[in-house]
Structure formats: structure tokens, C-alpha cells
C-alpha beads as a LAMMPS data file, in Angstrom:
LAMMPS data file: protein, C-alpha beads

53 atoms
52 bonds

1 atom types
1 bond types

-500.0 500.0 xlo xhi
-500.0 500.0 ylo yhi
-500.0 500.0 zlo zhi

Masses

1 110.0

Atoms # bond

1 1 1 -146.731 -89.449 -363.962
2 1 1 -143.988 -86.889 -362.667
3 1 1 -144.215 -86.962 -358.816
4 1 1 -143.363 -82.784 -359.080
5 1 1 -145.707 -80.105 -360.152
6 1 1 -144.591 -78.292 -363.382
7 1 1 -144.153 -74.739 -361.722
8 1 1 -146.854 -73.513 -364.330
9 1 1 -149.580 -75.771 -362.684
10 1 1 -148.926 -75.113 -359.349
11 1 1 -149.036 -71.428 -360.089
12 1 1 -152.433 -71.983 -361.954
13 1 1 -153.374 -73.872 -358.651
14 1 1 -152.282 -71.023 -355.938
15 1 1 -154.013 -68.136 -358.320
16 1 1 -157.389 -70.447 -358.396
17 1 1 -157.003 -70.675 -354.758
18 1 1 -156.880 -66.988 -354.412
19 1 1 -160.021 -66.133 -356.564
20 1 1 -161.895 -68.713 -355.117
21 1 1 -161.366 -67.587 -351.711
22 1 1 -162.220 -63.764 -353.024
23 1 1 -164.873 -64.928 -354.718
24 1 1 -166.238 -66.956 -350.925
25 1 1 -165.553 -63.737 -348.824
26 1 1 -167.442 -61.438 -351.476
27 1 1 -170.724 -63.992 -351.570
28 1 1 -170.357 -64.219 -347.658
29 1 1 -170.464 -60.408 -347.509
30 1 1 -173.067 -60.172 -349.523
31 1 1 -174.982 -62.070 -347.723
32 1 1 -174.498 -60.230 -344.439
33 1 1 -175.191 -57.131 -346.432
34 1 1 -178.705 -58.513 -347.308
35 1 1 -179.048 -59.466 -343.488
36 1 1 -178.222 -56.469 -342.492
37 1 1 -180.854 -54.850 -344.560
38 1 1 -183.595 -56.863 -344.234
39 1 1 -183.184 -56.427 -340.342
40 1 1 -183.238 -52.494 -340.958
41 1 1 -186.189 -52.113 -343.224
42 1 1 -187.944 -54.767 -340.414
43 1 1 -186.768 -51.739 -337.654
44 1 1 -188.361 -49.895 -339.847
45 1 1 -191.962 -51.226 -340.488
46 1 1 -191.745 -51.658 -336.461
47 1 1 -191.591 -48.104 -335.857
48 1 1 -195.064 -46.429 -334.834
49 1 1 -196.384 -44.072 -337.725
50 1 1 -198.025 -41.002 -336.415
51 1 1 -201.559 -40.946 -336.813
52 1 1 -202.993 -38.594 -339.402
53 1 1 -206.197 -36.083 -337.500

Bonds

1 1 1 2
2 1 2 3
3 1 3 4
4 1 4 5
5 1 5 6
6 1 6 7
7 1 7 8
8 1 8 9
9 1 9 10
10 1 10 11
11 1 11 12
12 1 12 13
13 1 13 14
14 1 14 15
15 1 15 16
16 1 16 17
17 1 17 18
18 1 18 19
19 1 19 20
20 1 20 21
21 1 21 22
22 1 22 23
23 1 23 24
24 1 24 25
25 1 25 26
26 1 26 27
27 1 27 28
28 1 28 29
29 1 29 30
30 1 30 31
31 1 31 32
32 1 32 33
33 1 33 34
34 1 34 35
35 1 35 36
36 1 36 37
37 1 37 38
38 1 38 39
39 1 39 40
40 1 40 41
41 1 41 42
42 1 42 43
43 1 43 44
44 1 44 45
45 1 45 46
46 1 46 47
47 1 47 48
48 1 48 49
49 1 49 50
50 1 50 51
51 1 51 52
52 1 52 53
């Protein structure tokens, strides 16, 4: 087995690297998204409804 890369693979390699890191940071801020929400609609429910007379 050839000790170099073929300059195809290690292209295929750096571009899998690339979406896989895109596709990490997009899950991660999805997940901070979801925080984020859950933690407003919880401010929410918190707040004191006015009472009806």
C-alpha cells in the first residue's frame, strides 16, 4: 500500500471533514435553540395571570 494519499482521497477526506463539522455546529445550535425556548415558554408559564372578576 502507497505510503502517499492519492490527492483525490485526501480531498474526499478534507471536504468530509468540513460537512461533518457543519453538520456538529448546526445539531449543537439546534440544540441551544431548543434550550433557549424551552427556558422562555417556562418564563412564561411563571408569569402571574391576572385574575378574571
Amino acid at each position: 500500500m502507497p505510503a502517499v494519499e492519492s490527492e483525490a482521497k485526501v480531498k474526499t477526506k478534507v471536504r468530509f471533514e468540513e460537512l461533518l463539522k457543519t453538520h456538529n455546529d448546526l445539531i449543537r445550535e439546534r440544540k441551544r435553540l431548543k434550550k433557549k425556548l424551552a427556558k422562555s415558554k417556562e418564563n412564561i408559564s411563571n408569569q402571574k395571570k391576572p385574575e378574571a372578576l
